[in-house]
C-alpha positions as CSV (number, residue, x, y, z in Angstrom):
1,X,88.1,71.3,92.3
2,X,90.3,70.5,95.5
3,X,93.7,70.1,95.3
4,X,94.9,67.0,97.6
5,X,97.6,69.3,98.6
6,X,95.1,71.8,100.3
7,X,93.2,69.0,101.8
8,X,96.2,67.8,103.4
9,X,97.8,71.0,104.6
10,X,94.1,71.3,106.1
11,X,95.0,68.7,107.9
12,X,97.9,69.2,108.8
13,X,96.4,72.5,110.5
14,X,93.4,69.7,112.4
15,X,90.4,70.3,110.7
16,X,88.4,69.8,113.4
17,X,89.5,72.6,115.2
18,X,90.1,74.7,112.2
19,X,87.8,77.4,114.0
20,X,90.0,77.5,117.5
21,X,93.5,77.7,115.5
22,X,92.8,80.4,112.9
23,X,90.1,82.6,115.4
24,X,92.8,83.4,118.2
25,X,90.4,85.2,121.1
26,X,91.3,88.6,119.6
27,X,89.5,88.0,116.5
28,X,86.2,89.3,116.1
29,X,84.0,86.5,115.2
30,X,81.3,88.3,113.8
31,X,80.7,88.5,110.1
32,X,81.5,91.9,109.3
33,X,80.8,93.5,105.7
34,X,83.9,94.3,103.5
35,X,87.5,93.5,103.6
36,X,90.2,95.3,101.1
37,X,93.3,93.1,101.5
38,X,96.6,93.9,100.2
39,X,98.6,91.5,99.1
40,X,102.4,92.0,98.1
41,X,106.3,92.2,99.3
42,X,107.4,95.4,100.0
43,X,110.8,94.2,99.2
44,X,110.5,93.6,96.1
45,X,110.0,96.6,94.2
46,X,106.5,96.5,92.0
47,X,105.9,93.1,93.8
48,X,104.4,95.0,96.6
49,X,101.8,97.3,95.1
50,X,98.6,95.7,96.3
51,X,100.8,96.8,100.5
52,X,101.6,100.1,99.0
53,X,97.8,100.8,97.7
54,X,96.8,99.8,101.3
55,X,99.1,102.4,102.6
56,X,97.4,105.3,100.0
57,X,94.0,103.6,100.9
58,X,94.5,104.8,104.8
59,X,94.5,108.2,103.8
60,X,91.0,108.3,102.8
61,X,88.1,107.9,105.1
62,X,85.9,105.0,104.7
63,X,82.3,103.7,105.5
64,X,82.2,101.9,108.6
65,X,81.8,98.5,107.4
66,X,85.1,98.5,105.2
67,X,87.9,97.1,106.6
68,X,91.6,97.2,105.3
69,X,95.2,94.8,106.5
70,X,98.3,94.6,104.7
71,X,98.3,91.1,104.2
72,X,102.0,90.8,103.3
73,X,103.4,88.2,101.5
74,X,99.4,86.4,102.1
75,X,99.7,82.5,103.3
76,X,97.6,80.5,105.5
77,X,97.5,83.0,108.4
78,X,94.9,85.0,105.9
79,X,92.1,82.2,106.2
80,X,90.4,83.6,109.2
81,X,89.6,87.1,107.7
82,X,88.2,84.9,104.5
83,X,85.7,83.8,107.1
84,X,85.3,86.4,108.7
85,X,84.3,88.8,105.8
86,X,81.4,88.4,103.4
87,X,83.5,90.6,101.2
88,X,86.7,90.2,100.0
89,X,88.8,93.1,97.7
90,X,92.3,91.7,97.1
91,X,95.1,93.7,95.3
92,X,97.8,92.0,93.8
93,X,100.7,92.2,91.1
94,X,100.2,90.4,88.4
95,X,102.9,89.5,85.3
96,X,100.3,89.0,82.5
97,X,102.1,90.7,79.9
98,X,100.2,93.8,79.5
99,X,101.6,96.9,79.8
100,X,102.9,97.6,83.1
101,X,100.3,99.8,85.5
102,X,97.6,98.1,84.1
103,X,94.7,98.0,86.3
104,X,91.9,94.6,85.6
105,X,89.1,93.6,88.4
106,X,88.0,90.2,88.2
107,X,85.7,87.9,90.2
108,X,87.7,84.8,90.9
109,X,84.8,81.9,92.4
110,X,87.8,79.4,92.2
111,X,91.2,79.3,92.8
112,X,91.2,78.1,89.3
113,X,90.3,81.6,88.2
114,X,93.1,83.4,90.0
115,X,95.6,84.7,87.0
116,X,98.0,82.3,86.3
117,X,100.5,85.0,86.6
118,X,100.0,86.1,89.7
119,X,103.2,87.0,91.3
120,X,105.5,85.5,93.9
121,X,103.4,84.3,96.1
122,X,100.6,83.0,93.9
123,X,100.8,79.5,95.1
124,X,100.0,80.2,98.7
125,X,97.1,82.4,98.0
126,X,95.9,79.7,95.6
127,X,96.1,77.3,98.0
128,X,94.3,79.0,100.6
129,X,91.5,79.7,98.3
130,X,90.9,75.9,98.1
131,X,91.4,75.4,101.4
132,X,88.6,78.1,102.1
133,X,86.5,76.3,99.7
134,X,86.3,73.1,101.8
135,X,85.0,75.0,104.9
136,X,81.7,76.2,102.9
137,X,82.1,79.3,103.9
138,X,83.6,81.5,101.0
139,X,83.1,85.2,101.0
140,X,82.1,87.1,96.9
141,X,86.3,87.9,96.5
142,X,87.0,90.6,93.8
143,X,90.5,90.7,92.7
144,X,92.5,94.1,91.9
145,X,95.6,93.0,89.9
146,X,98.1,95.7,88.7
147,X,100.7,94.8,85.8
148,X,104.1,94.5,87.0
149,X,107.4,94.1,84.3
150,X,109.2,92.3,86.4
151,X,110.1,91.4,90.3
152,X,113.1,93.6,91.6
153,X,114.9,92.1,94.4
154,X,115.5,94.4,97.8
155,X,114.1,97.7,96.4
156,X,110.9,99.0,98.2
157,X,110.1,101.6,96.0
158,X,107.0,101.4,93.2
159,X,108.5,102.0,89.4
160,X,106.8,105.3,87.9
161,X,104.3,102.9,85.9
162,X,102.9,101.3,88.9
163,X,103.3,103.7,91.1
164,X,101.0,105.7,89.0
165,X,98.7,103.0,88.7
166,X,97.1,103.6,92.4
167,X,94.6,106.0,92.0
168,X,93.3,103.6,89.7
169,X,93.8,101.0,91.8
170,X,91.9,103.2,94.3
171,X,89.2,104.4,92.6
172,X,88.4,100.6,90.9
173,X,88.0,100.1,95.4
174,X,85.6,103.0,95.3
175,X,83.6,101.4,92.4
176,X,83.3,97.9,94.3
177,X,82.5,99.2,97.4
178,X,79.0,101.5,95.7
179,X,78.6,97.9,93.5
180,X,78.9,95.9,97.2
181,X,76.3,98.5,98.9
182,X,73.9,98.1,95.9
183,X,73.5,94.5,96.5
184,X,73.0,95.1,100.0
């Protein structure tokens, strides 16, 4: 279900020319296969795992059709790589009360299904999802989430629990990307 708040920040955006705001000319507006999006504030201690898996995630070599970006603190600016992707692999931190470092993948179709618990910036992401959902056009999303205890205010390092969570994290990528190639 749309929210009326995402229909109207839509148009607050002009939805008729939805495709000229969010595709500036530098954009590549052809579909490509696989997007891993990290999602997170570096600022904010374990708040910013899904950036800091990104960061790891550079280090390895990848097949030509997966794409990473450090998607920050996510928002509205994100859309256009929604559409632009056919697959989405977002890493997040989540506060869902399991222990913290906990790795869980889940296949959000709404952004009903997005943990409650998502962290900070949750709402955003949320909305964007709906607003997505209104343009047709939504790519299969698979959502990383990594337990966090709690948000920590100006630190950019990981705690030892969820900093040890990321060759988890990285290896859960590896997994979707063979499942993404099989359906191919």
């Amino acid at each position: 279900m749309i929210t009326i708040k995402a229909k109207f920040i839509l148009r607050l955006f002009g939805i008729n020319s939805f495709h000229d705001y969010f595709f500036p000319t530098g954009i590549n507006k052809k579909m490509k296969k696989i997007l891993i999006l990290g999602i997170g504030n570096v600022l904010m201690g374990d708040e910013g795992v899904g950036v800091h898996s990104i960061k790891e995630l550079e280090k390895k070599i990848l097949p030509d059709e997966v794409d990473m970006l450090d998607g920050g603190t996510g928002g509205f600016h994100l859309m256009a790589y929604f559409q632009e992707y056919e697959n989405v692999i977002m890493i997040d931190a989540t506060m869902d009360k399991k222990p913290a470092g906990t790795v869980s993948v889940i296949e959000p179709k709404f952004a009903s299904d997005f943990p409650k618990s998502l962290s900070a910036h949750d709402i955003g992401l949320k909305d964007m999802i709906e607003s997505i959902t209104i343009l047709g056009k939504v790519p299969k999303i698979y959502l990383i989430t990594v337990t966090i205890d709690s948000i920590q205010s100006m630190k950019m390092d990981l705690s030892e629990k969820v900093e040890s969570a990321i060759p988890n994290v990285l290896q859960k990528i590896d997994e979707l990307i063979y499942l993404i190639s099989l359906r191919s």
